[in-house]
C-alpha positions as CSV (number, residue, x, y, z in Angstrom):
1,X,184.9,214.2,331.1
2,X,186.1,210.7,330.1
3,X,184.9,208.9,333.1
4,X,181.0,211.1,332.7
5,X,181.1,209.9,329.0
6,X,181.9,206.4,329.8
7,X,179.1,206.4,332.5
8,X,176.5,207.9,330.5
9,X,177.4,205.2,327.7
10,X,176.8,202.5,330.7
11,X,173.2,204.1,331.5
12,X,172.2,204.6,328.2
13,X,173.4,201.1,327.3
14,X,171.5,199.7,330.2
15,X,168.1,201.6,329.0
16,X,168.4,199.5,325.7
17,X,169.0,196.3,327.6
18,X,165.8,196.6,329.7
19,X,163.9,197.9,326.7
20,X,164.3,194.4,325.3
21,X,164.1,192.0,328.1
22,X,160.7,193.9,328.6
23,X,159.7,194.4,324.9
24,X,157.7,191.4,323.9
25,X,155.4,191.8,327.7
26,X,155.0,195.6,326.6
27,X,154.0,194.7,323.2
28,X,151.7,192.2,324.5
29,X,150.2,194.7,326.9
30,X,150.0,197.6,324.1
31,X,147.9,194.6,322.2
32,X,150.9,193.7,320.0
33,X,151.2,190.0,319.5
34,X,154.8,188.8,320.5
35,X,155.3,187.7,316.5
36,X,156.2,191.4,316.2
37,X,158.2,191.9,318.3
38,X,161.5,191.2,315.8
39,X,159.7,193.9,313.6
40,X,159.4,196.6,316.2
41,X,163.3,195.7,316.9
42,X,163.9,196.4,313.1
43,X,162.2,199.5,313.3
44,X,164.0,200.6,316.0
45,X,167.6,199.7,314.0
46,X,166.1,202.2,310.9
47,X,165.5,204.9,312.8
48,X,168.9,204.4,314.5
49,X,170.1,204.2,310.7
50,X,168.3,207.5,309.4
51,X,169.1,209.6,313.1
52,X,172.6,208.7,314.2
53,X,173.7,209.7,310.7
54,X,171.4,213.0,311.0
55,X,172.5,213.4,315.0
56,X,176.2,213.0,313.7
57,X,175.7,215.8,311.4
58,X,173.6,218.1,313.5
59,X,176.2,218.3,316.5
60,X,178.9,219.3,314.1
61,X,176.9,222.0,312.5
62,X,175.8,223.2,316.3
63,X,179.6,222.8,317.7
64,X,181.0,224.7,314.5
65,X,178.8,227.6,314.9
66,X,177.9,227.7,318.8
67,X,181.3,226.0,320.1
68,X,179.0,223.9,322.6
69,X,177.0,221.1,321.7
70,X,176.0,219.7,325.9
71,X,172.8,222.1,326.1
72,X,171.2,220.7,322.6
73,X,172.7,217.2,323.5
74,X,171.0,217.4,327.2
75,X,167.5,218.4,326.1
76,X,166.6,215.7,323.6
77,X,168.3,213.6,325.8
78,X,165.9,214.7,328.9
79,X,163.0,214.1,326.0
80,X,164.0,210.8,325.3
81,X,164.3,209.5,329.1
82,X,161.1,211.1,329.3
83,X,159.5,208.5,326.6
84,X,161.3,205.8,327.8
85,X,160.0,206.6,331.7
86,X,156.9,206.8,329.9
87,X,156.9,203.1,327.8
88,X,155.6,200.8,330.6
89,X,152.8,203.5,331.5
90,X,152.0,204.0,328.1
91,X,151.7,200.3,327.2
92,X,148.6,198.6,329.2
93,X,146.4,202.3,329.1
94,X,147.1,203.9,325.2
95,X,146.9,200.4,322.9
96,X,149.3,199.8,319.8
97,X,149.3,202.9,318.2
98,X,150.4,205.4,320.9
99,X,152.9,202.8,321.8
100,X,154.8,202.3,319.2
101,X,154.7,205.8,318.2
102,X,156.5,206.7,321.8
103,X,158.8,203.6,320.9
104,X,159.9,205.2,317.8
105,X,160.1,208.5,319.5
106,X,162.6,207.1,322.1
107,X,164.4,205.5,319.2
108,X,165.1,208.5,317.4
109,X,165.6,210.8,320.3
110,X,168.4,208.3,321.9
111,X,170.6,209.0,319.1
112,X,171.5,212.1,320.8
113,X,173.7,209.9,323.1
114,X,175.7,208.2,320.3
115,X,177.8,210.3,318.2
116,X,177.1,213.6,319.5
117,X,177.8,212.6,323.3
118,X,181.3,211.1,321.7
119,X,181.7,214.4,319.7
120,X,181.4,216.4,322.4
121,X,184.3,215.0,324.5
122,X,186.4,214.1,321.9
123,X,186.5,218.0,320.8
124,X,187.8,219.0,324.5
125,X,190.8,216.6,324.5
126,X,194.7,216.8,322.5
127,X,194.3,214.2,319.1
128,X,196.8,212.3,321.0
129,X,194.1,211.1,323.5
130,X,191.4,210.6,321.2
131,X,191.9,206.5,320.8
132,X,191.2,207.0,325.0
133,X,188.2,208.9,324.7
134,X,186.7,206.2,322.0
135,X,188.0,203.4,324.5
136,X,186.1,205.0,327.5
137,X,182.8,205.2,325.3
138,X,183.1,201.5,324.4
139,X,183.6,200.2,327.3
140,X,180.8,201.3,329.0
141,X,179.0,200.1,326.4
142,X,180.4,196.6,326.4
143,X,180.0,196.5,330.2
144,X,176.5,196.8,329.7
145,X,176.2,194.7,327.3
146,X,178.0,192.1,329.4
147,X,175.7,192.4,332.1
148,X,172.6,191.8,330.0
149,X,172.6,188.3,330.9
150,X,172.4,188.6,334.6
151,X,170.0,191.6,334.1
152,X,167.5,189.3,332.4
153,X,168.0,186.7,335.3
154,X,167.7,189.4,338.1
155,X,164.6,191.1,336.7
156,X,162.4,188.3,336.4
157,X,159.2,189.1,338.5
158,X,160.1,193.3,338.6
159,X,157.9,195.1,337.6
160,X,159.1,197.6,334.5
161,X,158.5,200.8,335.4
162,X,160.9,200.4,338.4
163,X,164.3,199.3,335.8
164,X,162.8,201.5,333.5
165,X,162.6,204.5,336.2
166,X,166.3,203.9,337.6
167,X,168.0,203.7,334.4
168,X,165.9,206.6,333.0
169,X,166.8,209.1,336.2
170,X,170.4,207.6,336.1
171,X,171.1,208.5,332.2
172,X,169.5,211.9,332.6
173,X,171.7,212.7,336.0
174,X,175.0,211.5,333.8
175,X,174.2,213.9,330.5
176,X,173.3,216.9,332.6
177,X,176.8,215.9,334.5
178,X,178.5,215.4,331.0
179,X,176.8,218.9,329.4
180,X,178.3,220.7,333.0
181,X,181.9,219.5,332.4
182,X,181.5,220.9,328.7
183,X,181.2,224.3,330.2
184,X,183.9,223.6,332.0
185,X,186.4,223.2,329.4
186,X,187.2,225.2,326.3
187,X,186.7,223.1,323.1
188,X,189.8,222.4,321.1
189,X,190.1,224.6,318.1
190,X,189.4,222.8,314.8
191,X,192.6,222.0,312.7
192,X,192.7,222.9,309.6
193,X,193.4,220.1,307.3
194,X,196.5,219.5,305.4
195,X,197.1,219.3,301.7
196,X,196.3,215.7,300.6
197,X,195.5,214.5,304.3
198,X,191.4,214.1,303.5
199,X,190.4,210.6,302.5
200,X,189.8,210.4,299.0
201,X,185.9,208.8,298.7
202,X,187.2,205.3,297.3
203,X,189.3,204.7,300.5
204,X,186.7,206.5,302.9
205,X,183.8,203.6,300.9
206,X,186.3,201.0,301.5
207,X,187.0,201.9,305.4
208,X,182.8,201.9,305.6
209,X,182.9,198.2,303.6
210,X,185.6,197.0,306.5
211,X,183.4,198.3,309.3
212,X,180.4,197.0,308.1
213,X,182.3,193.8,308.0
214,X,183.1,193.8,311.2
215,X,179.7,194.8,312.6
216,X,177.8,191.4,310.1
217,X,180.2,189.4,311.7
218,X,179.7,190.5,315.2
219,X,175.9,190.3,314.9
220,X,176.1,187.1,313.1
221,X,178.4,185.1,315.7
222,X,177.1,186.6,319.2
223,X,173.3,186.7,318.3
224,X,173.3,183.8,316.3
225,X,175.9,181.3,316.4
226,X,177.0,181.7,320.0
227,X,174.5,179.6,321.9
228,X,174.8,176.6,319.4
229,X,178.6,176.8,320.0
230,X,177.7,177.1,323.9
231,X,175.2,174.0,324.0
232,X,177.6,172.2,322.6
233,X,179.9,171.5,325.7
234,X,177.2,173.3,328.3
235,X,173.4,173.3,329.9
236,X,171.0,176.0,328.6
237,X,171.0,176.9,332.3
238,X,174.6,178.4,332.3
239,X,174.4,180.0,329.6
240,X,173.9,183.1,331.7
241,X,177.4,182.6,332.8
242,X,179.2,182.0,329.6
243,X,177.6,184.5,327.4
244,X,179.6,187.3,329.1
245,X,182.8,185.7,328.8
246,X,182.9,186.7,325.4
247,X,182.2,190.7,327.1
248,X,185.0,190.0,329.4
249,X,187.3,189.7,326.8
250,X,186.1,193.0,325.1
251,X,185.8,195.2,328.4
252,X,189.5,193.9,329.6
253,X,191.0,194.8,326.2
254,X,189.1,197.5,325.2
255,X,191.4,200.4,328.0
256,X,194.2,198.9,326.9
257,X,193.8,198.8,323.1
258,X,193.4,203.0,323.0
259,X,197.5,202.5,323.0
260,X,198.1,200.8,319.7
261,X,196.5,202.9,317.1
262,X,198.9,206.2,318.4
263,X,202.0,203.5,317.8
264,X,201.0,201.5,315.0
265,X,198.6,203.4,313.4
266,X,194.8,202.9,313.3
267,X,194.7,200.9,309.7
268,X,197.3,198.3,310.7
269,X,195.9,197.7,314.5
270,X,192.2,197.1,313.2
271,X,193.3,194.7,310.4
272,X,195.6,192.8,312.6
273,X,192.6,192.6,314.7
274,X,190.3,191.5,312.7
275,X,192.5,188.4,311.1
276,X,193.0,187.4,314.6
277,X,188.8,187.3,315.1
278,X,188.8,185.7,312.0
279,X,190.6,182.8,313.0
280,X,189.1,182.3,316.2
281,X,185.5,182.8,314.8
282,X,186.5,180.1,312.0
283,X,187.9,177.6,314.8
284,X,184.7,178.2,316.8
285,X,182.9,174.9,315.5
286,X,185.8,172.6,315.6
287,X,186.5,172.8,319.3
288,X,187.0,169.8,321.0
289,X,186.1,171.3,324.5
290,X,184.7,173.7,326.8
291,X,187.7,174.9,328.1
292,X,189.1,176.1,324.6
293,X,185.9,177.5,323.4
294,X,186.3,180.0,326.9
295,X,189.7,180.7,325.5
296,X,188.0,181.5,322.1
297,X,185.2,183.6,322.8
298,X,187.4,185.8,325.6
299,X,190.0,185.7,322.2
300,X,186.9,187.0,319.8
301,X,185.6,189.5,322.0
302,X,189.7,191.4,322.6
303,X,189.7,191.1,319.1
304,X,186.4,193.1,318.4
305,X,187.4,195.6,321.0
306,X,190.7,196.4,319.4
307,X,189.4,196.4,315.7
308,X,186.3,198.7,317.0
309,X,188.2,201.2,318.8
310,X,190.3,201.3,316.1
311,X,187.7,202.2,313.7
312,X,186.7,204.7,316.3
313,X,190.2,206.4,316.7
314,X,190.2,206.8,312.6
315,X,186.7,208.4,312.7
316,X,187.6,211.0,315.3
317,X,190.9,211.7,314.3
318,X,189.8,211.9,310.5
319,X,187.3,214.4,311.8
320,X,189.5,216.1,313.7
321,X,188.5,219.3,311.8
322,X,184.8,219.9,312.8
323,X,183.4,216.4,311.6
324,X,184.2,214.3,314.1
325,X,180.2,214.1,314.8
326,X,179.3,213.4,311.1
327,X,182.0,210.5,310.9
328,X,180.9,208.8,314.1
329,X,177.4,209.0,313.2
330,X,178.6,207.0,310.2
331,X,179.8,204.3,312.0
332,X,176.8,204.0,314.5
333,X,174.7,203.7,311.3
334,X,176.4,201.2,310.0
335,X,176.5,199.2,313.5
336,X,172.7,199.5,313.3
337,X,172.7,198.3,309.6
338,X,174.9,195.2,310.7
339,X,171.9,194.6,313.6
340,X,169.0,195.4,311.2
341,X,170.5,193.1,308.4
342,X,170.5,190.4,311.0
343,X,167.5,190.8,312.8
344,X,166.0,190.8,308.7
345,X,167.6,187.6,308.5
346,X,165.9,186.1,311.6
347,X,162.4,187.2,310.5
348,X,163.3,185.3,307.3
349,X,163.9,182.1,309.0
350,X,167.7,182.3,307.8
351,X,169.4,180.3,310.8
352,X,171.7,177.8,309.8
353,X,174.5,177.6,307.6
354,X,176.0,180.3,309.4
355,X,178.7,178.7,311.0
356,X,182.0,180.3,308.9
357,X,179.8,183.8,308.0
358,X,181.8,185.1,310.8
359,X,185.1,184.5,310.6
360,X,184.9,184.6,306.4
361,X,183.3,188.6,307.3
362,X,185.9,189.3,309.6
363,X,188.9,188.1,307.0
364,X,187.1,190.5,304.4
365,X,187.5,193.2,306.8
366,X,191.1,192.4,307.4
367,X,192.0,192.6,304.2
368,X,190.2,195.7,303.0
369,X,191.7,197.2,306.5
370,X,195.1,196.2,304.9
371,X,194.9,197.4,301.6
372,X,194.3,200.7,303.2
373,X,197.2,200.5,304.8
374,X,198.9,201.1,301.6
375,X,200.1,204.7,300.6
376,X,198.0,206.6,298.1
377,X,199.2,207.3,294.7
378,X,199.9,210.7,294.3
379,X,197.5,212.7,291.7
């Protein structure tokens, strides 16, 4: 089930990745002027807000009463490859309207891949392997995400509907696959929880706060600061080459990071990560060469795979008694609040000054992450 999850996280991964190397043409064709574009991505980011929270929440309450989630899970999903299939038809033919209403359609349907697709698995596997099962659903994430750059080289010239058409077919094959291997299995039971083990709400605020954190900072040094930092030392023309070294460094340590939080526990491996993101995001502007800014950025991106998974592993395990789709639809929502904050921040010209925002997030996060290492108090 682990390798189906990680595959379906590729393809659906993918889907977003052509949606926006094709966004502004479909836009123009739907009548939307390019200027908008940032907008329509904003709205996509709310919805994702609003419906991986609600998706989160919907999978538990279907898993804790029917004991499968794959059937509900595989029909919106079907629906939402549908619309996106449908995008680059939709576009030139139905003008602004009927476009963006099948845009936020999509939006809101693809949730169903998130946090109930994670759910789903993570209910099927021993608590001990659930840092794995969060591993295997990021890294097909980030190995999409890698490949962005050489997706927008490669797809110059090709015509939408056939990326759209592939990934749509592939993520629909891959969810039927995953919702087969569900019937498969028998879930594991729901433990019950023990006296004083729920996180109080101060400390499950203060894990959010940490995440979030982590998320501003990711957003704020990939999307913005990166290419400054790449220009420095490089031609915009290789850019395609370096961006991903930052993925490379998330996809190679993202497998092996499932083993720390089992040996070191969840809290101490995600703060520990994120002070040693901080100080490479800090030394990002003070690099004296290209060499060492490779080093950094492969650095950066272990460090964001270790600290996510981590945050991850907590949800799961934390939910480990019929929430673990609630908790993870948390943490998608606040990922998408991290991107809509800084896609807001784009639309409002804010561009500069941004060089320590980073790595002065990232310590925040390490220290919250830290203070919750701390025992409670006892009532």
């Amino acid at each position: 089930m682990a390798a189906k999850l990680s595959a379906l996280q590729l393809f659906f991964a993918l889907t977003w990745v052509v949606y926006v190397i094709y966004l502004p043409a479909l836009a123009e064709q739907a009548g939307i002027e390019r200027r908008f574009v940032l907008w329509i991505l904003m709205m996509d980011q709310a919805i994702f807000i609003a419906c991986d929270w609600a998706a989160g929440m919907y999978a538990d309450r279907v898993a804790n009463s029917m004991k499968r989630i794959g059937q509900p899970m595989a029909m919106v999903t079907l629906a939402s490859c549908a619309a996106f299939l449908a995008l680059p038809f939709v576009a030139p033919i139905a003008g602004a309207g009927a476009f963006l209403a099948l845009t936020a359609f999509w939006s809101a349907t693809s949730s169903a891949l998130r946090a109930p697709s994670l759910a789903l698995v993570s209910r099927h596997v021993p608590e001990s392997k659930q840092a794995w099962v969060a591993g295997v659903f990021l890294f097909g994430m980030g190995l999409a995400t890698g490949l962005a750059p050489f997706l927008a080289l490669s797809l110059k010239g090709v015509d939408p509907r056939v990326p759209f058409a592939a990934a749509s077919i592939a993520l629909a094959i891959f969810a039927l696959l995953l919702t087969q291997a569900e019937r498969q299995h028998e879930p594991r039971p729901a433990e019950p929880a023990a006296a004083g083990e729920a996180p109080t709400a101060g400390r499950s605020l203060a894990f959010a706060c940490a995440v979030l954190l982590l998320a501003i900072g990711f957003q704020i040094h990939f999307t913005v600061n990166s290419v400054p930092a790449w220009l420095r030392f490089a031609k915009a023309t290789e850019l395609p080459w370096l961006m991903p070294v930052f993925w490379l460094g998330f996809n190679l340590a993202i497998l092996p990071a499932t083993f720390l939080p089992r040996r070191y526990g969840g809290m101490r491996v995600m703060a520990a990560a994120a002070g040693v993101g901080a100080i490479a995001l800090a030394s990002m502007s003070r690099l004296p060469a290209l060499e060492a800014l490779i080093v950094v950025q492969f650095v950066a991106g272990a460090a964001w795979a270790v600290a996510l998974n981590a945050a991850f592993t907590a949800a799961l395990e934390a939910g480990r008694t019929g929430r673990e789709g609630l908790l993870t639809g948390v943490l998608f929502s606040l990922l998408a609040v991290a991107a809509f904050a800084r896609l807001g921040a784009n639309a409002a010209g804010v561009q500069s000054g941004l060089a320590f925002a980073p790595g002065v997030a990232w310590f925040g996060a390490a220290l919250i992450a830290s203070s919750l290492m701390m025992p409670r108090r006892s009532a």
